[in-house]
N, CA, C and O atoms as CSV, one atom per row, in Angstrom:
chain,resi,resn,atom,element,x,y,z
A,1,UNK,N,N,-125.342,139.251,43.238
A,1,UNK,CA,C,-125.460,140.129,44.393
A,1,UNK,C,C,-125.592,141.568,43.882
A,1,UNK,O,O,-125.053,141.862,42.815
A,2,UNK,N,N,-126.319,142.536,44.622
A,2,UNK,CA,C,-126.636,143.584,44.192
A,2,UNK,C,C,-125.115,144.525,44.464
A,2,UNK,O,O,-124.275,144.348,45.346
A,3,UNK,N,N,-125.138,145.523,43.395
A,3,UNK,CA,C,-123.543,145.887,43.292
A,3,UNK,C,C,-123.183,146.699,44.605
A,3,UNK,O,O,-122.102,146.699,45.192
A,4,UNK,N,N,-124.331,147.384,44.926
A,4,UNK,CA,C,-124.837,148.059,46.371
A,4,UNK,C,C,-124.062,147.046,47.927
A,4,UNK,O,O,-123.577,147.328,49.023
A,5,UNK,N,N,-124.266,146.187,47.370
A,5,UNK,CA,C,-124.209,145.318,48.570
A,5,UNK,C,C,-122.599,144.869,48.405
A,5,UNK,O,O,-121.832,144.685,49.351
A,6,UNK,N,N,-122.262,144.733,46.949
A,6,UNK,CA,C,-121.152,144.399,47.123
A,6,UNK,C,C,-120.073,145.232,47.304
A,6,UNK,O,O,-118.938,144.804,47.512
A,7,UNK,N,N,-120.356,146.375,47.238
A,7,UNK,CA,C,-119.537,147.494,47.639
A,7,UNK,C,C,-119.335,147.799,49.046
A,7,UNK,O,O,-118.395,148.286,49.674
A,8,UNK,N,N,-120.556,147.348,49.377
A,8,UNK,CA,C,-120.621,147.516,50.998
A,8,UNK,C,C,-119.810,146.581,51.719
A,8,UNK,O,O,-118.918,146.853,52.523
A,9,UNK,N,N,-120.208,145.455,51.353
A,9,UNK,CA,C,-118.740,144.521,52.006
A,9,UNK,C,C,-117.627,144.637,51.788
A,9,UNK,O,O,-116.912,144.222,52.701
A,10,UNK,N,N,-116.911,145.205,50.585
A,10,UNK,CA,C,-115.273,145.008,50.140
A,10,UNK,C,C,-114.944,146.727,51.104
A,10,UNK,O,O,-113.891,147.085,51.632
A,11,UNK,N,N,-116.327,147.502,51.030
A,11,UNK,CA,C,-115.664,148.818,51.803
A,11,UNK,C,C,-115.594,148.607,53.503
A,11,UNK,O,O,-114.862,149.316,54.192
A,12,UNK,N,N,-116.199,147.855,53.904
A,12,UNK,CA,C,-116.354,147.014,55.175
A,12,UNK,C,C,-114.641,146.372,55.356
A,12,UNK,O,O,-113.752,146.930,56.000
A,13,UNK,N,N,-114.506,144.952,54.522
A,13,UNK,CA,C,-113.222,144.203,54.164
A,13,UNK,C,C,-112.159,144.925,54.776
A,13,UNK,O,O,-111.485,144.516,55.721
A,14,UNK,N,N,-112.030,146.123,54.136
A,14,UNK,CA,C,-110.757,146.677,53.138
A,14,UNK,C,C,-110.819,148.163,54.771
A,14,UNK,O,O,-109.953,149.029,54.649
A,15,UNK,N,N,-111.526,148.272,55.725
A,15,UNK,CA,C,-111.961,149.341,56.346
A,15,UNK,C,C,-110.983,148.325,57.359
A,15,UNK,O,O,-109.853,148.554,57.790
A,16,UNK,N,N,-111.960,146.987,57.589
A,16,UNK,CA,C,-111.489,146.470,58.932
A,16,UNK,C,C,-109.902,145.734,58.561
A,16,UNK,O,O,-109.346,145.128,59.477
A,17,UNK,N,N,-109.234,145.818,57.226
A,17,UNK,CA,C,-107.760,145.425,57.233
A,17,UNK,C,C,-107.112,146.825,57.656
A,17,UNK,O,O,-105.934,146.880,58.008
A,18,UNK,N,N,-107.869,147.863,57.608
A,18,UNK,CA,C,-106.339,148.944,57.732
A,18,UNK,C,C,-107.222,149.692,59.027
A,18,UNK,O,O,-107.310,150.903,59.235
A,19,UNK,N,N,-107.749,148.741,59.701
A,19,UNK,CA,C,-107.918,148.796,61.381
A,19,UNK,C,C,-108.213,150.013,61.617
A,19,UNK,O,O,-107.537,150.735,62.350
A,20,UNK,N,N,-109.698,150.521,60.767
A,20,UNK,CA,C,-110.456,152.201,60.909
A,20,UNK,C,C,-111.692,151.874,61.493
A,20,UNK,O,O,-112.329,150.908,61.073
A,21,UNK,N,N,-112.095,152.565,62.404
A,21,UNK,CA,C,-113.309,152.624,62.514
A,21,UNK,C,C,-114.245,153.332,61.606
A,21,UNK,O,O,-113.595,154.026,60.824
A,22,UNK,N,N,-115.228,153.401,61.456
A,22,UNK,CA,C,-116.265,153.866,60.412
A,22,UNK,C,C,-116.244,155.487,60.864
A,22,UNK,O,O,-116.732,156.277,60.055
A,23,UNK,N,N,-115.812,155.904,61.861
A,23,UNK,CA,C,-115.458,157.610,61.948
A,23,UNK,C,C,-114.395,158.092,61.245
A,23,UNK,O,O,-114.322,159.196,60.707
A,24,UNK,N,N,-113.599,157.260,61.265
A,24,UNK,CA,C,-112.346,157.864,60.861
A,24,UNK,C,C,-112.260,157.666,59.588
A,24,UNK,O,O,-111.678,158.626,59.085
A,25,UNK,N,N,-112.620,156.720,58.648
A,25,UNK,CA,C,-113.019,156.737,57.258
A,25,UNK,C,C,-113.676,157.652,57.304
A,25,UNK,O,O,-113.321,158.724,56.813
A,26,UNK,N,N,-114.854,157.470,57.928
A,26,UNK,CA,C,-115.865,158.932,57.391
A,26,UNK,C,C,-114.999,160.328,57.540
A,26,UNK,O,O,-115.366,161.359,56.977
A,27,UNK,N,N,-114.034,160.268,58.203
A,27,UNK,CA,C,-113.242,161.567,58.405
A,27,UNK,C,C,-112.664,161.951,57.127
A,27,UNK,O,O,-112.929,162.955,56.464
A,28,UNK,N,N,-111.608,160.757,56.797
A,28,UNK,CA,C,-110.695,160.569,55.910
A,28,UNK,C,C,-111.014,160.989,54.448
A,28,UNK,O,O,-110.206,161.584,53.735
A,29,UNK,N,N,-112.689,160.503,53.940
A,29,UNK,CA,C,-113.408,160.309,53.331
A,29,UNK,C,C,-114.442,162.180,52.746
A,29,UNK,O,O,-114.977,162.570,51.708
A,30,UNK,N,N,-114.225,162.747,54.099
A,30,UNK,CA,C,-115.323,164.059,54.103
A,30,UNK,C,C,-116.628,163.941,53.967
A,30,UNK,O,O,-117.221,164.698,53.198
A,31,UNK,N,N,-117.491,162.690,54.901
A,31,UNK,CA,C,-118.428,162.326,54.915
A,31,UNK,C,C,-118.768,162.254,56.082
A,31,UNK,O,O,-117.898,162.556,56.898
A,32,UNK,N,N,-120.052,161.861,56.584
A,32,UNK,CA,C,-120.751,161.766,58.127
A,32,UNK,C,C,-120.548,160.380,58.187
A,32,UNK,O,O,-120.781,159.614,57.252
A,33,UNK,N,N,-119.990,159.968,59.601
A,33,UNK,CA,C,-120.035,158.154,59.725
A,33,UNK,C,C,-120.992,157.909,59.313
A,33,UNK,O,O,-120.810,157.320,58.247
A,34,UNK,N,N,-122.494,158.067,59.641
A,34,UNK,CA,C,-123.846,157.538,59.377
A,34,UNK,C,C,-123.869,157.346,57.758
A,34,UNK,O,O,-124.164,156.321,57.144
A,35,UNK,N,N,-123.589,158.247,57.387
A,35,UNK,CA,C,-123.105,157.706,55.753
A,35,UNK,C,C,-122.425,156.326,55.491
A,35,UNK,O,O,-122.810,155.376,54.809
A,36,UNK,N,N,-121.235,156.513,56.282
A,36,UNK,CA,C,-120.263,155.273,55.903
A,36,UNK,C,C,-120.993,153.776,56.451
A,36,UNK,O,O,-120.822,152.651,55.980
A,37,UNK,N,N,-121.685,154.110,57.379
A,37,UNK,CA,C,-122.414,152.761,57.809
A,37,UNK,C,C,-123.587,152.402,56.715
A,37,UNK,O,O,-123.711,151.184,56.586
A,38,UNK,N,N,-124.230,152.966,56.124
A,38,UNK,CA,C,-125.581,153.421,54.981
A,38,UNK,C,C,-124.513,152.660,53.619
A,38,UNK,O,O,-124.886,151.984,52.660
A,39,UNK,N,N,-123.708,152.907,53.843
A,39,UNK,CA,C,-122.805,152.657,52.624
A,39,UNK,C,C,-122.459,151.178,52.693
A,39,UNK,O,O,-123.087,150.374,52.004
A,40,UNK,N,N,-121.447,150.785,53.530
A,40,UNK,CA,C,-121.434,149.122,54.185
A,40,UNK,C,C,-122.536,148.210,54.324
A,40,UNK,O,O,-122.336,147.006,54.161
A,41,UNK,N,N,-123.982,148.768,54.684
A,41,UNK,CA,C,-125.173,148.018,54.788
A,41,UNK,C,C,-125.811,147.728,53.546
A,41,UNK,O,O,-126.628,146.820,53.394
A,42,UNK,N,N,-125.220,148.932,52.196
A,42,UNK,CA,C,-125.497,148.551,51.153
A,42,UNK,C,C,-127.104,149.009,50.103
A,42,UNK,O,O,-127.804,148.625,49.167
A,43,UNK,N,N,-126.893,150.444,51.469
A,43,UNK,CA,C,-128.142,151.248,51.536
A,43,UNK,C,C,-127.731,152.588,50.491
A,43,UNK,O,O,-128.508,153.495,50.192
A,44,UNK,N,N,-126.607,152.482,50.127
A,44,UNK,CA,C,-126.819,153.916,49.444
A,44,UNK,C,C,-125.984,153.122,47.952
A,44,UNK,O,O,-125.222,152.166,47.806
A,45,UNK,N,N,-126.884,154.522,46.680
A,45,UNK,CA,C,-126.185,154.611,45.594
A,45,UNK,C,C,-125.225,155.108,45.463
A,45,UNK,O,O,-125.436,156.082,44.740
A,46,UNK,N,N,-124.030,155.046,45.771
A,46,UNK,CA,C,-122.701,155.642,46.010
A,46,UNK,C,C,-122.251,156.381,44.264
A,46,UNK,O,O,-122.454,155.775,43.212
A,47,UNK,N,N,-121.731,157.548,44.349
A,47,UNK,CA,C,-121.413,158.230,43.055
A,47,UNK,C,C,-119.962,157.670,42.429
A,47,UNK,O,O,-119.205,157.155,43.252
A,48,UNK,N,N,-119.683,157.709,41.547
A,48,UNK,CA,C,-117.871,157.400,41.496
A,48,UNK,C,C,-116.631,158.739,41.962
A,48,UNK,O,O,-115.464,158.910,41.609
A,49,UNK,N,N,-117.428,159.421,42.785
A,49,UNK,CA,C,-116.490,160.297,43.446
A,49,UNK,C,C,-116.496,159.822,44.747
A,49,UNK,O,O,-115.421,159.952,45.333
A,50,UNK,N,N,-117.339,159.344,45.322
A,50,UNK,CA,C,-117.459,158.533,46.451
A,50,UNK,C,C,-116.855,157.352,46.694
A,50,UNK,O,O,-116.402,156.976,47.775
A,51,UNK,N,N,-116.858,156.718,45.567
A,51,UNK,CA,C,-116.063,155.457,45.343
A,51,UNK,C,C,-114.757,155.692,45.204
A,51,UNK,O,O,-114.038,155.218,46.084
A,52,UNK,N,N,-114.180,156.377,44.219
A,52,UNK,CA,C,-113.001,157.099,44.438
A,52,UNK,C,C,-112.281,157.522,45.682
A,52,UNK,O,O,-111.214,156.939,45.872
A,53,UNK,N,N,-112.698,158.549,46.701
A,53,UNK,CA,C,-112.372,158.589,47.849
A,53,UNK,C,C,-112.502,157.709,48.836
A,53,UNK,O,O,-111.938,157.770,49.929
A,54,UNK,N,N,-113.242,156.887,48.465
A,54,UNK,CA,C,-113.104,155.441,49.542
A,54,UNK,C,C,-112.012,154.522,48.859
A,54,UNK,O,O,-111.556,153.637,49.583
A,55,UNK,N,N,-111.748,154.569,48.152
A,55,UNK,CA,C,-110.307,153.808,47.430
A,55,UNK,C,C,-109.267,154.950,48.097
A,55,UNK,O,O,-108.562,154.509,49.005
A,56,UNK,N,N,-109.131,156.061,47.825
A,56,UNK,CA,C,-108.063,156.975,48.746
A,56,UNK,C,C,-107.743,157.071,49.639
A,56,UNK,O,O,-106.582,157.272,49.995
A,57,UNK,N,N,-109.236,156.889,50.659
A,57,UNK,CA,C,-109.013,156.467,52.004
A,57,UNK,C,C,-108.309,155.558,52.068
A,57,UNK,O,O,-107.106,155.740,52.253
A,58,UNK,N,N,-108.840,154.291,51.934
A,58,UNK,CA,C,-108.323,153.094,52.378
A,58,UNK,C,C,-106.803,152.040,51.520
A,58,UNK,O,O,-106.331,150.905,51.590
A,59,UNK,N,N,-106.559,153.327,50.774
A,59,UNK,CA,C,-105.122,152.873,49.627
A,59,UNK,C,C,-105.410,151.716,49.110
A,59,UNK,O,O,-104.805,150.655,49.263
A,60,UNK,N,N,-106.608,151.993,48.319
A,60,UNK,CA,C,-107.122,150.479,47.818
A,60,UNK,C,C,-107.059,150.564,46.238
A,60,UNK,O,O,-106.599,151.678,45.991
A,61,UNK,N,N,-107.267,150.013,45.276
A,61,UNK,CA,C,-107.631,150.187,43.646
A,61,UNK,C,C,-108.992,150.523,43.684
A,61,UNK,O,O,-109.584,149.598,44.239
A,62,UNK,N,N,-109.660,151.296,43.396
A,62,UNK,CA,C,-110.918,151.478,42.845
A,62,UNK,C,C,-111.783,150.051,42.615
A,62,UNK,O,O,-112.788,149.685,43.225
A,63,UNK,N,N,-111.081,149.389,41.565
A,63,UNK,CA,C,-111.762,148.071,41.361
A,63,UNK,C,C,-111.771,147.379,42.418
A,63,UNK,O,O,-112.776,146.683,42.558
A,64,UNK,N,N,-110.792,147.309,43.431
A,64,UNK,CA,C,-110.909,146.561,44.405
A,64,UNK,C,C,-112.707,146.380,45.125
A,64,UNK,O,O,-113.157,145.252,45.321
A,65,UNK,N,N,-113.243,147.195,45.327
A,65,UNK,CA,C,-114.167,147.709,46.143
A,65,UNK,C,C,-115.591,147.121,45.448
A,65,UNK,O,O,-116.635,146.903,46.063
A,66,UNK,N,N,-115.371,146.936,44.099
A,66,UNK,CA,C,-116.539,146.369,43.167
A,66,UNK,C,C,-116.397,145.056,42.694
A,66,UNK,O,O,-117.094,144.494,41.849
A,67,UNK,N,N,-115.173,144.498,43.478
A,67,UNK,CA,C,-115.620,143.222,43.066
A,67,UNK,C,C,-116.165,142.427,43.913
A,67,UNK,O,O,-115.936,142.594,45.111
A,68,UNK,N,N,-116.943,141.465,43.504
A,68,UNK,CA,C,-117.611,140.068,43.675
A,68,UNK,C,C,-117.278,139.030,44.345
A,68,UNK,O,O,-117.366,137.916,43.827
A,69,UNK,N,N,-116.891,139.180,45.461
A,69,UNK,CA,C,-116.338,137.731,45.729
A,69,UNK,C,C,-117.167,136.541,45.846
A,69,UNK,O,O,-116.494,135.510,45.855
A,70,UNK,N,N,-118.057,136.420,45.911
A,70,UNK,CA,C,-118.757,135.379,45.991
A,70,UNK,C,C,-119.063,134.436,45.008
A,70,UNK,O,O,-119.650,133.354,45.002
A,71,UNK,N,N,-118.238,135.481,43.773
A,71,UNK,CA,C,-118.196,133.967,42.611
A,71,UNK,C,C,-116.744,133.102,42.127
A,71,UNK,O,O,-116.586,132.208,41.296
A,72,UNK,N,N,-115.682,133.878,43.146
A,72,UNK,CA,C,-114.530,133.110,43.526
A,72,UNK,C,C,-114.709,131.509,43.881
A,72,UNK,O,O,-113.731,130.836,44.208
């Protein structure tokens, strides 16, 4: 799976366990929702400062967000 994509789901996952809507991450985050949705769909190259603050947001591990589940 493209790493794009898989980021987009675990930031999706990990968004809808700590019960945020995609504004309020994007708040949390210092980004435009339309971003955070671009991001989940698996449409953007996300930087590792981006990735970073989406682990901050959502009190997650960094690695959390890049892994793979689909080869579980």
């Amino acid at each position: 799976m493209d790493i794009r994509q898989t980021f987009g789901n675990n930031l999706k996952h990990y968004r809808a366990l700590a019960d945020m809507s995609q504004a309020a991450l994007a708040v949390k985050m210092g980004v435009d929702r339309a971003h955070v949705s671009s991001m989940e769909r698996g449409q953007q190259n996300v930087t590792i400062i981006t990735l970073w603050h989406a682990a901050l947001a959502l009190d997650v591990a960094p690695n959390k967000l890049l892994e793979d589940k689909t080869t579980d």
